[in-house]
N, C-alpha and C positions, 0 to 999 in steps of 0.2 A: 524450340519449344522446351518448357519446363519439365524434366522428369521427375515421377514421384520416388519418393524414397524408400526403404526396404528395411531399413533398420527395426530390431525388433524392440527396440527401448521406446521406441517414438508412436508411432500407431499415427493413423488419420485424427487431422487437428479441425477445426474449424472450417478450414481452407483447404480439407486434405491433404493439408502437409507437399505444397511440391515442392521441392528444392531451388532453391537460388540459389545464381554463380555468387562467389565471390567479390564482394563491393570495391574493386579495385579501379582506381579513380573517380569517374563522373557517377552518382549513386542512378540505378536504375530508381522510375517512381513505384515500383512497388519495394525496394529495398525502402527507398526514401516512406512508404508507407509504413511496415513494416515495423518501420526504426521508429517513429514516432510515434505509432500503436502501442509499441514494447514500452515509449516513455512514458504516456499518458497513461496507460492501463497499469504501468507499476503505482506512479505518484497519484493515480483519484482510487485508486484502492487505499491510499494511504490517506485523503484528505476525502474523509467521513464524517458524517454527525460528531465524532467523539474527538477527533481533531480539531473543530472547530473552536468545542467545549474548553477541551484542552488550552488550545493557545490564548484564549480569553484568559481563563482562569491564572494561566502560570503569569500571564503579562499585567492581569490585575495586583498579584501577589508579589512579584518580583520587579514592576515596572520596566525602565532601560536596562537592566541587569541580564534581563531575558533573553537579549540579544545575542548576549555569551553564550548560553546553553545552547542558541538555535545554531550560531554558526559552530561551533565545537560538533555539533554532533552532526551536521553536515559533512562534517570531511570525517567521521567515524562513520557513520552512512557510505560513503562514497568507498570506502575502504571496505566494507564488508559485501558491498554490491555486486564490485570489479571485482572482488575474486570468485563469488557465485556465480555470478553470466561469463566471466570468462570460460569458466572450470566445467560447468554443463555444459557449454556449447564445444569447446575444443573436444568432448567427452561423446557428443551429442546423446547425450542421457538427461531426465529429468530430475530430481532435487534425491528423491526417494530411492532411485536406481543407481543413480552414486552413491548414497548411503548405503547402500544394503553389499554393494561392493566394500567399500569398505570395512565394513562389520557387519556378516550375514543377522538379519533383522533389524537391523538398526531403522534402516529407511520404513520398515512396513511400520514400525513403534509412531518413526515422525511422522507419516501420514496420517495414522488414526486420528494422534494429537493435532493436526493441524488440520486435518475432516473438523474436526468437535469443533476447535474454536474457531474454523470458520466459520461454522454454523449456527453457535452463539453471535458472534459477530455481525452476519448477515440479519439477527434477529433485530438486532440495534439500528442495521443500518435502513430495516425495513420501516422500524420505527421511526427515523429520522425521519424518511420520504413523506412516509405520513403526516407528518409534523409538517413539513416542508408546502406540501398540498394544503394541508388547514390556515398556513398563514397566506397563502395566495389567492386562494378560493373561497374561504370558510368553510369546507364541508368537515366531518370526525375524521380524525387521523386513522381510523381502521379501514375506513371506505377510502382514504390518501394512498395507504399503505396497500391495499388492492390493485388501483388500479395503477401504481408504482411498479407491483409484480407482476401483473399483464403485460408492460412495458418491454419492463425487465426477458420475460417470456420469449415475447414475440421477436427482440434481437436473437435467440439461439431458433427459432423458428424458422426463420427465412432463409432461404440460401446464401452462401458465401456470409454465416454470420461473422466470422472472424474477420470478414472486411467491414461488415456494419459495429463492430464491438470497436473496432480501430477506431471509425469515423465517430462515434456517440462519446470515446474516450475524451478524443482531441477535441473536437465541437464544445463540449460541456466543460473541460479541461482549460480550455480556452475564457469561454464566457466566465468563469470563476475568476479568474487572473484578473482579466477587465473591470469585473465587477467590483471587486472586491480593493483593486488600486484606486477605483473611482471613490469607494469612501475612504480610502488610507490618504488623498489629497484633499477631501471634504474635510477629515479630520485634522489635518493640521500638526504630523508628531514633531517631535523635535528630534528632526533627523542628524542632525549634530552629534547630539549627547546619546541615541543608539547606537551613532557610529563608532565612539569611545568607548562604550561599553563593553560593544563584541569585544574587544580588545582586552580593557582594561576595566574591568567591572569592579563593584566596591566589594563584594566580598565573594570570593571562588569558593569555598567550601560551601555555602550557602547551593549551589547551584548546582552539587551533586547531583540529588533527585530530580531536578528537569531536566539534564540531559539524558539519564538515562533509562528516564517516563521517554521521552523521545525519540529515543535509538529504537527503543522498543515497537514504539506506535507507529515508527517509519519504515523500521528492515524485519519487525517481527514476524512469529509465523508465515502464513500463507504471502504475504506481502513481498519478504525477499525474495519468492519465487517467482511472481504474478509475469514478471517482464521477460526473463528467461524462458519459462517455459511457454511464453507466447513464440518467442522468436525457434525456438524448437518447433512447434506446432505449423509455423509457417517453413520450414524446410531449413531456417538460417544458422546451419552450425557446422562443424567443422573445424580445422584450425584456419580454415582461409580464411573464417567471421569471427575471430576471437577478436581483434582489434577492434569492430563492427559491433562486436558485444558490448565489448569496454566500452564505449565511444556512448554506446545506449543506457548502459550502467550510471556512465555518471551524468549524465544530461535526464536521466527517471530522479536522481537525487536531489538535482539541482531544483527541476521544477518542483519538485517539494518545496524544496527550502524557499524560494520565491513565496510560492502563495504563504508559506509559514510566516514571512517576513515581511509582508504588504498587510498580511492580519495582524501580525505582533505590532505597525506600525499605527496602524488604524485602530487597534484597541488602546495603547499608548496616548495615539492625540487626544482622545475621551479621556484616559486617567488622566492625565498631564493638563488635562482643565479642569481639573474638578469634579468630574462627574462620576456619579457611583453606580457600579452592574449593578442591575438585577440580578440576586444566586441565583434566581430560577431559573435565569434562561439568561448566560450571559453575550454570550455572541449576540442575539437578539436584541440587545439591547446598548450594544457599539452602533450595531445599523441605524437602529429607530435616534436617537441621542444625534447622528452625526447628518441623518437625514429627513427625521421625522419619518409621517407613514410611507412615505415613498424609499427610505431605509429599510423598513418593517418588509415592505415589498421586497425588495432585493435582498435581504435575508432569506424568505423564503424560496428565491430563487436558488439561491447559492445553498442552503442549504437542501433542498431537493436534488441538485446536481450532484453535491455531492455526495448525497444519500444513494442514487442511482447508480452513479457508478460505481460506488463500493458493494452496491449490490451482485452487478457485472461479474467485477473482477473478483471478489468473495468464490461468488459461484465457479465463476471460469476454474479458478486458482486451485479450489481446494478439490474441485472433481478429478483436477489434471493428477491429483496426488494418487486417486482412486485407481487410476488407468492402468499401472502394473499389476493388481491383483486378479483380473480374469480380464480374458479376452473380450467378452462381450461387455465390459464398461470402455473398452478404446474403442469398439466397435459401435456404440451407441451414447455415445459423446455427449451430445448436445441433450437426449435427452433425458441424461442423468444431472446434467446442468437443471434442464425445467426442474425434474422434479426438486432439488434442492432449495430452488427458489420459492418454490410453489410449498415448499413443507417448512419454510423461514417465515411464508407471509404467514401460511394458517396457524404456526404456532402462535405470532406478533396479533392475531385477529383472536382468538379464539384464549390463550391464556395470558397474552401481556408481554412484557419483559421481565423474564424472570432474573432480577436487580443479583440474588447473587450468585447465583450459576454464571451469567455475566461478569462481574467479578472474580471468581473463582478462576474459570477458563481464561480471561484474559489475564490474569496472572501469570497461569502456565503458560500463558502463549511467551509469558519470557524468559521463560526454560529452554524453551527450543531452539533458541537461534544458535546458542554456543555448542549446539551438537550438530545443528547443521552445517554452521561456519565450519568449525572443528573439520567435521568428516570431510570438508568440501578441501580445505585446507590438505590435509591427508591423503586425499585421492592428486592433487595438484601433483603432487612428487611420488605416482606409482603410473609406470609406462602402460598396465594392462587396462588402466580408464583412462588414461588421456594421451595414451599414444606416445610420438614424440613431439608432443607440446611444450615447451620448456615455460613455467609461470615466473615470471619475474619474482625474484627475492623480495623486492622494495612492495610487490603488492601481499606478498605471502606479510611479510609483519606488520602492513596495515592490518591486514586479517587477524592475528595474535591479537594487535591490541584491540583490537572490536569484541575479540573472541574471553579477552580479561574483564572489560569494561560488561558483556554481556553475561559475564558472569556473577559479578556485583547486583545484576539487574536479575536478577535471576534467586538470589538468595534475598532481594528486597521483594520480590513474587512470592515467596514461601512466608516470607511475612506477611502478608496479606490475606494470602490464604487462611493463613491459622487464626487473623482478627475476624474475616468474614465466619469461618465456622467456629468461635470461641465467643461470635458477638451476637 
């Protein structure tokens, strides 16, 4: 039988936190759960309404070119990942508790920051679902966006929800992938000439700014956490799970980059014949173009899925940051989750999206990650947080360089910033 854990960084998760042995050889099915909980819940936190938007837009604008920025910032992804779930889990601390180890306050700063803009975030993503429900049903996107959060709710409601957040990950996580290949072969790209691209694109400078809109929207804020601090929350850390982390690390990146690359291929075969988005609503308008209404349909699918679980993981991710500053938010987990969900919808029902406080915060959200990397980086080579863990050097300057590139991304947020309040 599983024993619970004692550590005072971790507190009761979802699942109360019991400990798992060590994944050595044949995976038990709850490690095997676990592991692909931690992938799904990192990567549909990352593919939300504004992902979608996103990879439309940049594939409209850059065509096969885009293929470079996607896989580039795939293996930068994958490099800032593997050293965060390594580093917490060998540490068995959460994102904020290695931070503040390494520079007392540090982590309580990242937390606040990354509370906000998940909360912003979640605002958007409430609004998606809504949106998502209006194109499936026809009902108002706020009545969508309701009954999206009741949803949302009743996963942290019910017992053992950190086994039902796993299952609603992967289920949904799943149908997306499906969905969404099924119109990337309706559509017809010209899988040849993406595949020269990743490579050999026509112009590299050009494609600065998408890859590093993408590092952002895939490892930023609350997101490069989501997976780690799931797999903490279920008992799986240690240095016996660091491999186990890894392993979860780059398979949450990879399924990004998939669904990023079955959309970038399916919005391509629409450009590559001809055909012109809609600005208003361009993902929407790959679907309807490559299937008619019954694309239109499947839009709203997919985009409600993925509105929902970034709801999820929104919620899950940025509560888990709250949990070192008083006892009674470790102690009362789940329903500091509701309420955050429930104070997302009423904002999204009641004032809207506020377009640029959205803006604004997710700016800053790409400020954060080169202090998080940074200190994660840091804490990697000090024995009093990770013990005798030794992190491999070859992942330690993947990190550097995620940790440069996100700092480029980071002073192109401050520019933003300053057009949003100067415009």
């Amino acid at each position: 039988m599983a024993k619970r854990h004692s550590n005072p960084g971790s507190g009761p998760g979802p699942d109360d936190a019991e400990v798992l042995p060590a994944p050595e050889g044949k995976m038990s099915r709850t490690h095997k759960r676990v592991l692909w909980g931690a992938i799904f819940l990192m990567a549909t936190s990352a593919i939300g309404p504004g992902f979608l938007t996103q990879t439309a837009v940049f594939t409209n604008d850059f065509g096969r070119n885009f293929a470079f920025a996607i896989l580039l910032s795939v293996i930068i992804d994958i490099g800032a990942q593997m050293n965060i779930w390594r580093v917490l889990v060998a540490a068995k601390k959460r994102g904020q508790d290695v931070a503040n180890m390494v520079l007392p306050g540090l982590g309580s700063v990242i937390a606040v920051l990354i509370v906000i803009g998940g909360l912003a975030f979640n605002i958007g993503n409430v609004a998606g679902a809504g949106l998502g429900m209006q194109v499936l049903f026809g009902i108002s996107p706020k009545w969508g966006a309701v009954i999206a959060g009741v949803l949302a709710i009743i996963v942290f409601s019910l017992k053992n929800s950190g086994k039902i957040m796993d299952a609603v990950a992967i289920i949904l996580g799943g149908v997306m992938i499906i969905l969404v290949a099924f119109v990337m072969f309706t559509a017809r790209p010209p899988f040849l000439d993406a595949a020269v691209a990743s490579v050999v694109p026509d112009d590299y400078a050009a494609l600065v700014l998408p890859v590093i809109t993408l590092i952002g929207g895939t490892v930023g804020g609350y997101i490069t956490f989501a997976g780690a601090h799931r797999l903490i929350d279920a008992g799986v850390m240690g240095h016996q799970n660091v491999k186990f982390a890894g392993k979860a690390a780059t398979l949450g990146v990879i399924t990004t980059g998939v669904m990023r690359v079955i959309l970038f291929l399916a919005v391509l075969g629409v450009v590559a014949a001809g055909h012109t988005l809609d600005p208003d609503n361009p993902p929407a308008s790959v679907f309807e173009i490559a299937l008619g209404n019954v694309g239109y349909k499947i839009f709203g699918v997919v985009l409600f899925s993925a509105a929902i679980t970034s709801i999820i993981g929104a919620a899950y991710t940025s509560v888990s940051f709250l949990r070192s500053f008083h006892p009674s938010i470790a102690g009362n987990n789940n329903r500091y989750i509701i309420g955050f969900i429930a104070f997302s919808t009423l904002v999204f029902v009641f004032v809207g999206e506020p377009v640029a406080i959205l803006v604004i915060v997710g700016s800053l959200n790409g400020l954060i990650l080169p202090f998080t990397l940074g200190s994660v980086l840091v804490a990697s080579r000090q024995k009093r947080i990770v013990g005798d863990y030794k992190h491999p050097m070859w992942i330690i300057i993947f990190g550097i360089v995620a940790v440069l590139i996100t700092v480029v991304a980071g002073w192109l947020s401050l520019q933003s910033i300053a057009d949003v309040w100067t415009g």
